[in-house]
Structure formats: structure tokens, C-alpha cells
C-alpha positions as CSV (number, residue, x, y, z in Angstrom):
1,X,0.0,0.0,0.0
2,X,1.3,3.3,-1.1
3,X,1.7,6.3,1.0
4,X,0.0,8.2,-1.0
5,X,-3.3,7.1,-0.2
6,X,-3.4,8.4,3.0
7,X,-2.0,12.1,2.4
8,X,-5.3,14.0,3.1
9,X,-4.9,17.7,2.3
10,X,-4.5,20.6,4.8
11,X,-7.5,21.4,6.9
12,X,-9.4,18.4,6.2
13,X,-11.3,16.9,9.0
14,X,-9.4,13.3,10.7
15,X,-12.2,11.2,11.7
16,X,-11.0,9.3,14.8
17,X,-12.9,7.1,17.1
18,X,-13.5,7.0,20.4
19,X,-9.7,5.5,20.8
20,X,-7.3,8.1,21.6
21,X,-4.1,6.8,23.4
22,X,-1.1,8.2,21.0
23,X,1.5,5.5,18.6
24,X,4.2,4.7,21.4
25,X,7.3,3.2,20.4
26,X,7.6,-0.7,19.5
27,X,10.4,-3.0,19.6
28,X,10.8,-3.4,15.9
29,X,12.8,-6.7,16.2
30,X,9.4,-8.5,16.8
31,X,7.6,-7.0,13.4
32,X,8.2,-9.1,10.3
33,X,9.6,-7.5,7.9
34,X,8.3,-9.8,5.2
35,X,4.8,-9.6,6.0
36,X,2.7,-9.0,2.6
37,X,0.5,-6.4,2.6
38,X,-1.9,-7.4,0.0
39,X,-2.8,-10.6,2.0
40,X,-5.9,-11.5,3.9
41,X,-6.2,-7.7,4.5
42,X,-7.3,-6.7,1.2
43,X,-11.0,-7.2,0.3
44,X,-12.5,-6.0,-2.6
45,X,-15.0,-3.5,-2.0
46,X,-17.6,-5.1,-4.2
47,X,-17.7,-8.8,-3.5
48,X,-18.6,-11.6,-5.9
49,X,-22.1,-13.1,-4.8
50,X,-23.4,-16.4,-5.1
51,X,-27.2,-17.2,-5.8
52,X,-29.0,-17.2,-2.6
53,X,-31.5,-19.4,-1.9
54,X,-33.6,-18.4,1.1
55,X,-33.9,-20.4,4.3
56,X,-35.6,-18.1,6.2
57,X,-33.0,-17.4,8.6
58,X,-30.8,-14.0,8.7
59,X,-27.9,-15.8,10.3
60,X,-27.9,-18.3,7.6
61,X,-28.1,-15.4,5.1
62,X,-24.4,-13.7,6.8
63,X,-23.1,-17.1,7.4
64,X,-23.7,-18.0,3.2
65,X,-22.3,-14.3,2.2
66,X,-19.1,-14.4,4.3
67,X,-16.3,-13.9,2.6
68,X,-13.2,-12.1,4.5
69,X,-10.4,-14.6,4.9
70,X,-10.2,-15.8,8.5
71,X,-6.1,-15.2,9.2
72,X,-4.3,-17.8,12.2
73,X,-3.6,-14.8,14.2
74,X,-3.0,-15.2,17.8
75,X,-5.8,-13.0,19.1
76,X,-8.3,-14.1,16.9
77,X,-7.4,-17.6,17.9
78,X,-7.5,-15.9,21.7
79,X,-11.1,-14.2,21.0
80,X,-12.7,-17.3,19.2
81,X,-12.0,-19.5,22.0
82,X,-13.5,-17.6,24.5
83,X,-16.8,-17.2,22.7
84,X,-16.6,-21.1,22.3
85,X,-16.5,-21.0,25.9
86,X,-19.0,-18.5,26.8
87,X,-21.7,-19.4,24.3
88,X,-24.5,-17.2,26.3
89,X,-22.6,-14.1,25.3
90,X,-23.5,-14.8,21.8
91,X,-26.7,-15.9,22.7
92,X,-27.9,-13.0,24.8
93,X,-26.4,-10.9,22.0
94,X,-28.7,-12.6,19.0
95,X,-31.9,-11.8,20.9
96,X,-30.6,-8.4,21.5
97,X,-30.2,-8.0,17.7
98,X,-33.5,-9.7,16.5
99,X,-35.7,-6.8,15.7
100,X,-32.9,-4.7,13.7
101,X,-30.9,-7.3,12.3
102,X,-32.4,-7.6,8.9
103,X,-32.8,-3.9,8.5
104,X,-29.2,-4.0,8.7
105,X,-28.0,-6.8,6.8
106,X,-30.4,-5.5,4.0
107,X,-28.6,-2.3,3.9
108,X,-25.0,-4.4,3.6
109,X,-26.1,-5.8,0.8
110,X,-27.6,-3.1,-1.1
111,X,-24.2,-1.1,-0.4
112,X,-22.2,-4.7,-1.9
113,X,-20.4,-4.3,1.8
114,X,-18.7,-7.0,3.1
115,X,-21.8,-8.8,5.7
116,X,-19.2,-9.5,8.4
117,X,-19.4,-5.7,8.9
118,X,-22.8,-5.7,10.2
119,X,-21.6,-7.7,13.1
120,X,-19.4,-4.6,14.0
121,X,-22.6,-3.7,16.7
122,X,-21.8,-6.7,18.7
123,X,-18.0,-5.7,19.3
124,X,-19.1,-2.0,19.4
125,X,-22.2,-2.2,22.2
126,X,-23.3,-6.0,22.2
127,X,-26.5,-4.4,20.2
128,X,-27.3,-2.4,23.4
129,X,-28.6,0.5,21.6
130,X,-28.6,3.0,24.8
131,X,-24.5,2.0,25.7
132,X,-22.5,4.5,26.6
133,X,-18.5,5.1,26.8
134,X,-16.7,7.3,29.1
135,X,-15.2,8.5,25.7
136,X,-19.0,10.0,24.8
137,X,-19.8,7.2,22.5
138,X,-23.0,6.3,22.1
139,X,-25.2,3.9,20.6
140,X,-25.4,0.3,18.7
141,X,-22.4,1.7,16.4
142,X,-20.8,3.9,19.1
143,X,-20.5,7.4,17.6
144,X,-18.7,10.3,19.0
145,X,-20.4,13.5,19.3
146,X,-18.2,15.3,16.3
147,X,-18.4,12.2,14.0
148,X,-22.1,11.9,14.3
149,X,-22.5,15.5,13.7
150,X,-20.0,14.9,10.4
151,X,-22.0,12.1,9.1
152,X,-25.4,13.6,9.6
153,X,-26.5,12.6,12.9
154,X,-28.6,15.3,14.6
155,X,-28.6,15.3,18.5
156,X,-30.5,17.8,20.6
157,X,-32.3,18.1,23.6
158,X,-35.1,15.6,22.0
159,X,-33.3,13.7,20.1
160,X,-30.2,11.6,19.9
161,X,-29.4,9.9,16.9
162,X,-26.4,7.9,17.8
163,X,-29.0,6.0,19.4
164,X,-31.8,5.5,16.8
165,X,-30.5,2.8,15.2
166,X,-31.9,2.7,11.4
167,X,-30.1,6.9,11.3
168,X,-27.0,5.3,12.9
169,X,-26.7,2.6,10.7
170,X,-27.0,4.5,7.8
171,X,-24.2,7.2,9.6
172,X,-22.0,4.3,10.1
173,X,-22.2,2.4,7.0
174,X,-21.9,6.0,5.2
175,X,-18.2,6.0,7.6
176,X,-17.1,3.0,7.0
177,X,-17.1,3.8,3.3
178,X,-15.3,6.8,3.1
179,X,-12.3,4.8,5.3
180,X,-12.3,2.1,2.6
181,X,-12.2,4.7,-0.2
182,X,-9.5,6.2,1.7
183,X,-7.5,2.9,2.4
184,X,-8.3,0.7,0.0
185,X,-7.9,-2.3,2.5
186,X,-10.8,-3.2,4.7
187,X,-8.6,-3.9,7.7
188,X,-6.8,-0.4,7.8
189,X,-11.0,1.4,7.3
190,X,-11.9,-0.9,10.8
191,X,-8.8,0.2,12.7
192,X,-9.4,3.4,11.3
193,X,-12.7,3.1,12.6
194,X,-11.9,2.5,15.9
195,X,-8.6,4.5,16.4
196,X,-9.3,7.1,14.3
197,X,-8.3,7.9,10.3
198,X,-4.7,9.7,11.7
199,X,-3.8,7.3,14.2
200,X,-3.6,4.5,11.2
201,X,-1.9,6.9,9.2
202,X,0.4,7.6,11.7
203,X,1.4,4.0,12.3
204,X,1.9,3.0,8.7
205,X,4.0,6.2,8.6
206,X,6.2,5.2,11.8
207,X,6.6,1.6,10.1
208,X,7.5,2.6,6.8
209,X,10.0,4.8,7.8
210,X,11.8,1.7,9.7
211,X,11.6,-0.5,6.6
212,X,8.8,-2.6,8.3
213,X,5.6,-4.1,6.7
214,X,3.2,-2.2,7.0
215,X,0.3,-4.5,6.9
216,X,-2.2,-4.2,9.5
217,X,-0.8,-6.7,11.8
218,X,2.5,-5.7,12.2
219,X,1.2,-1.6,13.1
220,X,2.0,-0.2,16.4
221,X,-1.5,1.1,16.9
222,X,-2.9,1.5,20.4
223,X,-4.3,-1.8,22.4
224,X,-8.0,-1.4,22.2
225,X,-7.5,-1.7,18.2
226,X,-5.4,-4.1,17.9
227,X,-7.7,-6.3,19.7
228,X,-11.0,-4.7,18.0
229,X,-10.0,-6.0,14.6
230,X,-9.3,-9.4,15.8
231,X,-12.3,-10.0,18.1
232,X,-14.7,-8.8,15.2
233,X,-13.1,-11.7,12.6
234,X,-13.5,-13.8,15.5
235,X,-17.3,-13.4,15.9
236,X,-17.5,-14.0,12.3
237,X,-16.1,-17.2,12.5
238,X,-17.6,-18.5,15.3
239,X,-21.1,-17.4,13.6
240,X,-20.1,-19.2,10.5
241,X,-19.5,-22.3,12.1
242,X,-21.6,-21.8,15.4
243,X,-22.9,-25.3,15.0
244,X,-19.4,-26.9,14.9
245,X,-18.4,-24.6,18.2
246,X,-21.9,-25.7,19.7
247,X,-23.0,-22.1,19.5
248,X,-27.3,-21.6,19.7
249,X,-28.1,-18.3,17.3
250,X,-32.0,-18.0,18.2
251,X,-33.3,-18.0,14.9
252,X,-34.0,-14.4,13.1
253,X,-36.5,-14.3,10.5
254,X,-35.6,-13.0,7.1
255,X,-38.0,-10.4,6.9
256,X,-38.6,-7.2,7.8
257,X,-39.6,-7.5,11.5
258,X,-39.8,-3.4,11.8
259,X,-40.3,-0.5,9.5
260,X,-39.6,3.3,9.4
261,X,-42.6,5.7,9.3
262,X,-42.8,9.3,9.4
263,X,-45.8,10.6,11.0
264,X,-44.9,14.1,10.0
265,X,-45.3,16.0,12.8
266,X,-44.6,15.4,17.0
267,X,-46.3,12.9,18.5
268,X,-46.2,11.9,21.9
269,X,-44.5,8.6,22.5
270,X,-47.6,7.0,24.9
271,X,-50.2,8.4,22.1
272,X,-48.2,6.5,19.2
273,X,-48.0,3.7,21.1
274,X,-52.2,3.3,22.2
275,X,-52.5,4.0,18.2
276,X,-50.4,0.8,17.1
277,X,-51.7,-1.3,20.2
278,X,-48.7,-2.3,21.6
279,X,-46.9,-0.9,24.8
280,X,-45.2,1.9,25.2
281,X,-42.5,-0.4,27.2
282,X,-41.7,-2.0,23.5
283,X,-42.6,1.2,21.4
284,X,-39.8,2.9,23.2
285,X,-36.9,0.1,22.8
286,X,-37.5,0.5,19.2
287,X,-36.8,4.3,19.5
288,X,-33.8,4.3,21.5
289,X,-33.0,7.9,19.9
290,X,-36.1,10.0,21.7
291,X,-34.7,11.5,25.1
292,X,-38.3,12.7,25.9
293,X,-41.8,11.4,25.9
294,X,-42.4,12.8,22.1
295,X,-40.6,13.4,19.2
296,X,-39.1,16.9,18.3
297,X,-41.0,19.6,17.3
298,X,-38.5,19.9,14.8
299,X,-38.1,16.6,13.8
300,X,-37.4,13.8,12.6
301,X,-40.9,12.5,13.1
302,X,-40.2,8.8,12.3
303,X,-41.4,6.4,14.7
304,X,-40.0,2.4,14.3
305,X,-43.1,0.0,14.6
306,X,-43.4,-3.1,14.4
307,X,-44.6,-4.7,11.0
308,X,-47.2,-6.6,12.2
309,X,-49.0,-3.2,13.6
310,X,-48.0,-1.2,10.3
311,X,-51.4,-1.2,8.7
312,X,-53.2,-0.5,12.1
313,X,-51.1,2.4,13.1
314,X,-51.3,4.1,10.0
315,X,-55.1,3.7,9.7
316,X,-55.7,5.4,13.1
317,X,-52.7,7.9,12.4
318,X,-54.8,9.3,9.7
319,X,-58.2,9.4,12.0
320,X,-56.4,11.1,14.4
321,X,-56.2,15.3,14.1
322,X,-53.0,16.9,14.5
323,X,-54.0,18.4,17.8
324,X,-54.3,14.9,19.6
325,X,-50.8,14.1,18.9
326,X,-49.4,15.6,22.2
327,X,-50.7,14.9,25.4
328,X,-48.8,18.3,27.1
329,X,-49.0,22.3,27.0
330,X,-46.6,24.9,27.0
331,X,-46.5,27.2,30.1
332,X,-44.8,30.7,30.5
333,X,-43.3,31.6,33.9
334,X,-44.5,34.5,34.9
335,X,-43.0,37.2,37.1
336,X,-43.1,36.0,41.1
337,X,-44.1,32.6,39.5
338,X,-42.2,29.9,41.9
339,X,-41.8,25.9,41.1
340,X,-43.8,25.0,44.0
341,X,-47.0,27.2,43.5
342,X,-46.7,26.6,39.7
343,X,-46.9,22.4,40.6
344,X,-49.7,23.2,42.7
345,X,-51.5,25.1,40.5
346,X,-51.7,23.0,38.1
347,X,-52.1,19.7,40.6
348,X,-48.8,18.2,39.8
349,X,-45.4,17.5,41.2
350,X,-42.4,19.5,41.9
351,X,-40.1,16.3,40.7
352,X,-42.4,15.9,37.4
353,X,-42.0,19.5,36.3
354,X,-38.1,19.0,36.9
355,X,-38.3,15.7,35.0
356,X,-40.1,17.1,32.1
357,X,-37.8,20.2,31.6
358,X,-34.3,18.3,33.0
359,X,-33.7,20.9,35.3
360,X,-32.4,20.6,39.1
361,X,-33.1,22.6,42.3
362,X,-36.2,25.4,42.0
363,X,-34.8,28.3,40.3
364,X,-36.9,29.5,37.1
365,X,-36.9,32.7,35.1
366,X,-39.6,34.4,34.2
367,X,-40.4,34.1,30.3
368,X,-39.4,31.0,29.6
369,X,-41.3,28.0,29.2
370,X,-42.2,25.0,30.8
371,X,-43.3,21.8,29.4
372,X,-46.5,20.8,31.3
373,X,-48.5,17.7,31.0
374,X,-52.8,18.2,30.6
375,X,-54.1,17.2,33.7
376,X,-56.5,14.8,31.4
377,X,-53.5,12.6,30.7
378,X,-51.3,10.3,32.6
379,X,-49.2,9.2,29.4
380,X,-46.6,11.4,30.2
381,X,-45.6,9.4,33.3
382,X,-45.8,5.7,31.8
383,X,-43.8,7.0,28.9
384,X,-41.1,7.9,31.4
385,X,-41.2,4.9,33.5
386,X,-40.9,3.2,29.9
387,X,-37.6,5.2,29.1
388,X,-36.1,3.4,32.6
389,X,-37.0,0.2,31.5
390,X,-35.5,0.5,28.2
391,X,-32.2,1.4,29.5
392,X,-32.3,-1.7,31.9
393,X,-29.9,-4.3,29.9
394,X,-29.7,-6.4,33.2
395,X,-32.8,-7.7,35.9
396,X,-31.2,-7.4,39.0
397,X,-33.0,-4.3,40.8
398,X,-31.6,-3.3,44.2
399,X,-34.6,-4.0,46.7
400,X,-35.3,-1.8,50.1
401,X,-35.9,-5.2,52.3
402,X,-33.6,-4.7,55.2
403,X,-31.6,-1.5,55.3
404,X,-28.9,-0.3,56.9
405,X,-27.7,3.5,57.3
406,X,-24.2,4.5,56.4
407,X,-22.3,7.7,58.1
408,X,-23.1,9.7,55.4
409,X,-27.3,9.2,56.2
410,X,-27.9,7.1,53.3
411,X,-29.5,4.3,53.4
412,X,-27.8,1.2,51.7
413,X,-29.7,-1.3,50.0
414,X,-28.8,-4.8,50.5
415,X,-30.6,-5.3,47.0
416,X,-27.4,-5.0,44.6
417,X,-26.6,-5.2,41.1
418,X,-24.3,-7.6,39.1
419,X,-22.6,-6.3,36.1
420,X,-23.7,-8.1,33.1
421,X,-22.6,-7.8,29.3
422,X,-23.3,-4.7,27.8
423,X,-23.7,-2.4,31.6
424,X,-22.2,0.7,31.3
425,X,-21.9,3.1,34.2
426,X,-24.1,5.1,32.2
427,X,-27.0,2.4,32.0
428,X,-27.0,1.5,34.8
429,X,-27.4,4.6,36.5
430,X,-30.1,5.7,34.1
431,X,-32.4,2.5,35.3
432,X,-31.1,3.3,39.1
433,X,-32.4,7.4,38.8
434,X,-28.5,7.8,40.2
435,X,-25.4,10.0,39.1
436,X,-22.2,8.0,37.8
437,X,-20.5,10.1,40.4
438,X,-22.7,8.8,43.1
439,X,-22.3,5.2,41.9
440,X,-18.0,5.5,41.4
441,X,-18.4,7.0,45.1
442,X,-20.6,4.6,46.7
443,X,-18.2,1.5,45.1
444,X,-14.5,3.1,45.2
445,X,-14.5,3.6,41.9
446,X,-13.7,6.4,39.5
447,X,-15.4,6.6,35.8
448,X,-12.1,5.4,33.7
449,X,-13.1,1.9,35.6
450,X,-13.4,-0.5,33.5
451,X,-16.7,-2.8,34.4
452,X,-16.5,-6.8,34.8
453,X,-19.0,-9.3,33.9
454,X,-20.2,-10.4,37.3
455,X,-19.1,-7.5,39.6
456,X,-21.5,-6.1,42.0
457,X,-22.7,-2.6,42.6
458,X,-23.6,-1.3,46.0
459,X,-26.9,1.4,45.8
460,X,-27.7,3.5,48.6
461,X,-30.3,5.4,48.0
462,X,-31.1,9.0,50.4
463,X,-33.8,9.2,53.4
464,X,-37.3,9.8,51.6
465,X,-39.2,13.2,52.8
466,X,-42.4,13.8,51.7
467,X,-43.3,17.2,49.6
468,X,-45.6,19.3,51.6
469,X,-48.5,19.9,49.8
470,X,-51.2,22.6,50.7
């Protein structure tokens, strides 16, 4: 591979990941230098398809259009044996997956993209659409803030599109195109991926300018991507041949199970849910992306559903008016207006009105507004208990059976949590109504932690007073 390609003019923007430890020196006795670049690394972009014939399965469809060469590397051997032996890793994953899963394979194929890319989410977030990295990654393809921005992402106080995962996949797909146009090799666009476009060129730079080979497995690039490539070719094989390695895919069907409409203007979250008859607990997981109980004002307006409610929710879409889309008002602070009188007035809580408009303590300014729900609907609250729930990736709940105060007049919980696969701090302390701070403190911990499979989390949770109410 020739310089060249990497030379990006002046000003250009590098797209980096959320890796960002710098190229450190390498003992260049133990990199080959007769390693051939143009080996197992290079892919053509558009791949040579056989005839298909349908079993009804999507993991049959990947495992029949693999096609990236599988190298004897020592960390892939290293990563495929331990999904061998934790098979439920894989298999929590696959459910996880189910409901996108064609969507995105679909959109592999109509790009001609390698498929062993679309397994990408499970190295990225195990297909926990709401994960969250102390680097500000988010989402089932773990975008930064500035590359989701780059790539057409919007994110606002509504709405997150890192997290809605039809935007994102189109985002990342759109990303991991532009690296392979860039390198040419499909190895170099996934560490480039990860570590970001200059850290790979940096590294091919340092090796070439020792006479080393600069294929991709002889580059001094940080830890995390060196092990990122490897572990994704791992999954790839084990999937391929997750019979032989006694691996259990729950079948995914090879169909649409969800599809993309566009409602056209803000709708509440509850009120789309009671129009396509499901809950709002499962509208919500398929709308990761909404931070509140409705869609922008702005937009985007489009709502996943499932496909077997398509027809319904469209037919009652169109009987219902505009007006009956939003289940809340708009209210003005006025001057001498306070939190308390303005909750009372209006015969709801304090903590609601702080919820709705993410703000903390009781100070408000006259003129601006407040989003209030109408006293005729309780929507507002389910949608937010909804929004907890989805965020949950594990059951274990903390219980107040038995407690015990701690110096500090908290009370512990004797309830605890175990770390499973895909807990972030973030997560959890979403479903927990904590602060990350609060759960590094309570545990000895700081936020650069890394979290364990099986670890436990100590919750104490502060003395209950009751509001005074007139």
C-alpha cells in the first residue's frame, strides 16, 4: 500500500474514534519485515455473490455471504475461544439483535459491503442500543459526538441519533465507506474506525520509515484496536460455524420485523403507542434515539413499529387530528411565578416538572417556558417509566428489604446489582435514577473503571421526605 493514499490535504477533517491513546514506540525486532500487505487484508470492496436461496433465517443469510479470509492470528485464535466458551454471550447478543438485524444486513447488501461488517454492533455495544462510553460514544455503532454531527446525525435536547439505530446505521455504513475509499484495505477502514483515520496513518508512517511491513498486523496502533479487529473476525467465524463450536443463534427471521414511518409531525411517544396497540415499554426500545416522551418539534418524526402493527397504526394515524398528537402544554413563567405554587396550580409534582424540563433545584426565570403535561392525561408518566425500563440491559434491581444507614445518612440497599454484558456506568445509572459520580463514590471507583461481567454494585439510595403539599 502506497503512501499516497493516506495524504489528506490541509485542513481536512481526521475522523477518529473513540480510541485516543497516542503510537508509542515498538520493539521493531518483533515485526516481520516480510509480511505481505496485500494478503488476507485486502478485500475488494464489491464482493462476488453467489445465488442465494432463502432459508428463512438472517444468520444463515451472513453465514452463506461471508467472505473475509479468517487469518491464524493469535488474538483471533484468543477471542474465538473464548466465545466457544461462553456461548450465552452470543446468545444474549442474538436476541438483543432480532428486531434490527435484517434492516441492517439489507442495507449491507444493497451497499455490496462485506456482511461481516454488520456484526461490528456486537464488538461496538453488544446491540445495546442505549451504551454509553466514558469517551462520549453512544449507541449500537458507538458514535462520538463530532463524527455523528459529520455524518449527519442530529442530536439535541429531544433527540439523539447515535441511538436511533436505522439513522446510525446508515451514519456508520456511510463512515465505513469513506475509510475504505480512503484505504483501500478493509482492515486499515476498521482500525481506522476504531482509532481514528490519523492514528492508522500515523502508524503506517512510523513503520514505513523503519523499513517494516506495514500490513495491518504488524502496526504499532494503540491496544484497544489491535484487539478490536481481531475480536470482530473472531465473531465472524464463530457465527459461520456456530454449529461446529456448539453455539445456539435463536433463529431471526428474514423479513422485515420493523419498518420506518414518518408521522410528519410530534407525536407523543404514549399516544403512538395506544395508536399501534402495543406498549409503550416495546414502542420505546424501538426508539432508543427519543430522550423525551415525544418526538421533536423539529423533527425527525419517524417512529419504528413493528410490522405486524403497520397497517393499524397508519389507519388510526390518519383518523387522528394533528392536535391529539401531544398529550402536554406549553406554560410561560410569569413574574413571582415559583416551582412550588406553579406544581400546585396545576395539581402536579415538583419532581415531574423537573423531569419534564431536565432541570435541578427550584430556580426558574420568568419568560421562559415550561413543558406541562394536561391534567386529562397520565401518558406522560408511563412514557417515562418506559424510558427506565428501556435502558435496563440487566434484571437485577436493588430492593429496600432490610436497610442499613451509612455515616453519610444514606440508606444502603442490601438489593445489589451484578454487572452483566453490555452495563455501562451510564446504563445502569439511568435505570437506578443515580449519578455516575454517586455510583463510582458509593463503590470506590472512578469513571475510567473499566466494568466486569459479574461485579457487584452497592446502591444506597437517600432518606425519603415527603413534599408538603397545601
Amino acid at each position: 500500500m502506497r503512501t499516497s493514499i493516506f495524504v489528506i490535504a490541509t485542513g481536512f477533517i481526521l475522523l477518529s474514534g473513540c480510541q485516543t491513546v497516542t503510537v508509542k514506540d515498538v520493539e521493531t525486532e518483533k515485526i516481520s519485515r516480510n509480511l505481505d500487505n496485500t494478503t488476507s487484508s485486502k478485500v475488494p470492496k464489491s464482493l462476488v455473490r453467489r445465488p442465494y436461496q432463502d432459508s428463512g433465517d438472517v444468520w444463515e443469510r451472513i453465514r452463506f455471504s461471508m467472505d473475509i479470509p479468517i487469518p491464524d492470528e493469535q488474538l483471533v485464535n484468543q477471542y474465538r475461544q473464548w466465545y466457544i466458551n461462553n456461548p450465552q454471550h452470543l446468545e444474549r447478543i442474538s436476541q438483543r439483535a432480532k428486531p434490527f438485524l435484517y434492516l441492517i444486513v439489507e442495507e449491507f447488501n444493497d451497499r455490496d459491503l462485506p456482511i461481516e461488517l454488520a456484526l461490528l454492533p456486537m464488538v461496538e455495544s453488544s446491540f445495546n442500543p442505549l451504551a454509553y462510553s466514558s469517551a462520549d460514544a453512544s449507541g449500537l455503532w458507538q458514535f462520538t459526538s463530532p463524527m455523528a454531527s459529520h455524518f449527519g446525525l442530529e442530536m439535541n435536547w429531544w433527540y439523539d441519533g447515535r441511538r436511533d439505530v436505522p439513522a446510525a446505521t446508515t451514519a456508520a455504513l456511510d463512515m465505513l465507506e469513506y475509510l475504505y475509499k480512503k484505504t483501500d484495505n478493509w482492515l486499515y477502514a476498521l482500525a481506522a474506525y476504531n482509532a481514528g483515520e490519523g492514528r492508522l496513518r500515523e502508524a503506517i508512517r512510523y513503520n514505513e520509515a523503519r523499513g517494516l511491513s506495514t500490513d495491518f498486523w504488524a502496526l504499532p496502533l494503540p491496544k484497544e484496536t489491535r484487539q478490536y479487529v481481531p475480536q470482530l473476525l473472531a465473531i465472524a467465524d464463530v457465527i459461520k460455524h456456530a454449529e461446529r463450536y456448539g453455539i445456539n443463534l435463536q433463529s431471526i427471521p428474514n423479513k422485515p420485523l420493523v419498518e420506518v414511518i414518518d408521522v410528519g409531525s410530534q407525536i407523543d411517544i404514549a399516544v403512538a403507542a395506544d395508536l399501534a396497540n402495543i406498549p409503550i415499554t416495546r414502542l420505546q426500545k424501538l426508539n432508543p434515539g427519543f430522550n423525551r416522551w415525544a418526538t421533536s418539534p423539529d423533527g425527525p418524526h419517524q417512529l419504528v413499529v413493528p410490522v405486524s402493527k403497520v397497517n393499524q397504526f397508519k389507519k388510526a394515524l390518519e383518523d387522528t387530528d394533528i392536535s391529539e398528537r401531544v398529550k402536554w402544554f406549553k406554560y410561560q413563567i410569569k413574574a413571582g411565578d415559583n416551582i412550588s405554587a406553579i406544581a400546585q396550580r396545576h395539581q402536579i409534582s415538583v419532581s415531574k416538572i423537573q423531569e419534564m424540563n431536565d432541570i435541578s433545584g427550584d430556580r426558574i426565570i420568568a419568560g421562559q417556558i415550561l413543558f406541562m403535561p394536561h391534567l386529562t392525561s397520565q401518558v406522560i408518566l408511563d412514557v417515562e417509566l418506559a424510558a427506565a425500563k428501556s435502558s435496563q440491559v440487566s434484571s437485577n434491581k436493588p430492593t429496600m428489604a432490610n436497610t442499613v444507614r451509612t455515616p453519610k445518612g444514606e440508606t444502603a440497599v442490601n438489593g445489589n446489582h451484578t454487572v452483566q454484558y453490555g452495563d455501562t456506568l451510564w446504563s445502569i445509572a439511568r435505570v437506578y435514577k443515580v449519578s455516575v459520580e454517586q455510583i463510582t463514590r458509593w463503590n470506590n471507583m472512578t469513571d475510567k473503571d473499566r466494568l466486569s461481567v459479574g461485579k457487584t454494585l452497592m446502591f444506597y439510595h437517600q432518606p425519603y421526605r415527603k413534599q408538603q403539599t397545601q
